[in-house]
N, C-alpha and C positions, 0 to 999 in steps of 0.2 A: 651928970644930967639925968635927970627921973624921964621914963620909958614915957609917960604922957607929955614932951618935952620934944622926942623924938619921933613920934606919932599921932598923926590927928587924922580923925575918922568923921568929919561934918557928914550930916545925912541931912537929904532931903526928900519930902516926902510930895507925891502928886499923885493923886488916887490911888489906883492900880500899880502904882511906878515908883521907888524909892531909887535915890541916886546915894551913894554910898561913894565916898571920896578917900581915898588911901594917899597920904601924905605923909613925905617923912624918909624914916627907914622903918622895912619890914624886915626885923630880925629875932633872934630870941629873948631879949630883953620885952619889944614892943607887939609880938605875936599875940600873945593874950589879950592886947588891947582891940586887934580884929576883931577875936573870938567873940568879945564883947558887945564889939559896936555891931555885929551881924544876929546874936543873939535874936536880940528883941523885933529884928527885922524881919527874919525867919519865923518868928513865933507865932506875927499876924499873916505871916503867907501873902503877901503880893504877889500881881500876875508876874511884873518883872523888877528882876532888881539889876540895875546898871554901877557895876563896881569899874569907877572912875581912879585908873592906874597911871594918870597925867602927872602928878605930883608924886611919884614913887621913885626918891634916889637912889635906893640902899634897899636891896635884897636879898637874902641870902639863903640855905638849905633850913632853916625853919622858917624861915615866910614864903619860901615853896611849899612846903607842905601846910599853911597855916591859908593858903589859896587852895590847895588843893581842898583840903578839908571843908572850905565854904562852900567850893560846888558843887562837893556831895553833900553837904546840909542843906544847899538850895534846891538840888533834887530831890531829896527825901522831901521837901516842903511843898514839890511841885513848882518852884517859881524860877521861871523862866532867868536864865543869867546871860547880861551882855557884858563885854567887857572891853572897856576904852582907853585909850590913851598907852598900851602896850608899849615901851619902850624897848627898840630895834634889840639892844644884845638882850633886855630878858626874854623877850622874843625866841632871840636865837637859843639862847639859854633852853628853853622847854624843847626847844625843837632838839635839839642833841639828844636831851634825857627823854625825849617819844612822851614827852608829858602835855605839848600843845593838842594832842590831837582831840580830846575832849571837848575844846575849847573853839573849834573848828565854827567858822560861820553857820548859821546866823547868831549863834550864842558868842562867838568871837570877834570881834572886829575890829579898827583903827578907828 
């Protein structure tokens, strides 16, 4: 199965406000297809961008850091990152490795 197969990244855009949909599996096959779809979203700097984690089966230690990575590209861009649909054990998952704290409300949420 090809990594666009195992990943889809639909965006949608509303002013100030792009919703960025992560579906699939995030792992090292289909990490660079993030990389991607957050590119060009980052590039025009939105106030905020809502990365929708509702449809995220399959995550692994490079789609950890292939998140991590976009909320430090969303900061260097300035744009505000909210983050939905948190499924309970990757949840838990960040919280063990001390890596949710970033992610902390109002930029975190359910």
């Amino acid at each position: 199965m090809r990594a666009d197969q195992l990943l889809q990244t639909p965006t949608v855009w509303w002013g100030g406000t792009v919703l960025l949909c992560v579906e699939g599996e995030l792992d090292i096959a289909t990490a660079p297809l993030l990389d991607r779809a957050a590119a060009p979203v980052l590039a025009v700097g939105p106030e905020l961008l809502c990365l929708d984690l509702a449809a995220l089966v399959f995550c692994d230690v490079t789609g950890l850091h292939a998140l991590r990575r976009l909320t430090d590209q969303a900061a260097a861009a300035r744009t505000r990152l909210y983050v939905a649909g948190l499924h309970p054990r990757l949840r838990s998952t960040l919280a063990r490795l001390k890596t949710l704290s970033p992610w902390t409300p109002p930029v975190l949420q359910d």
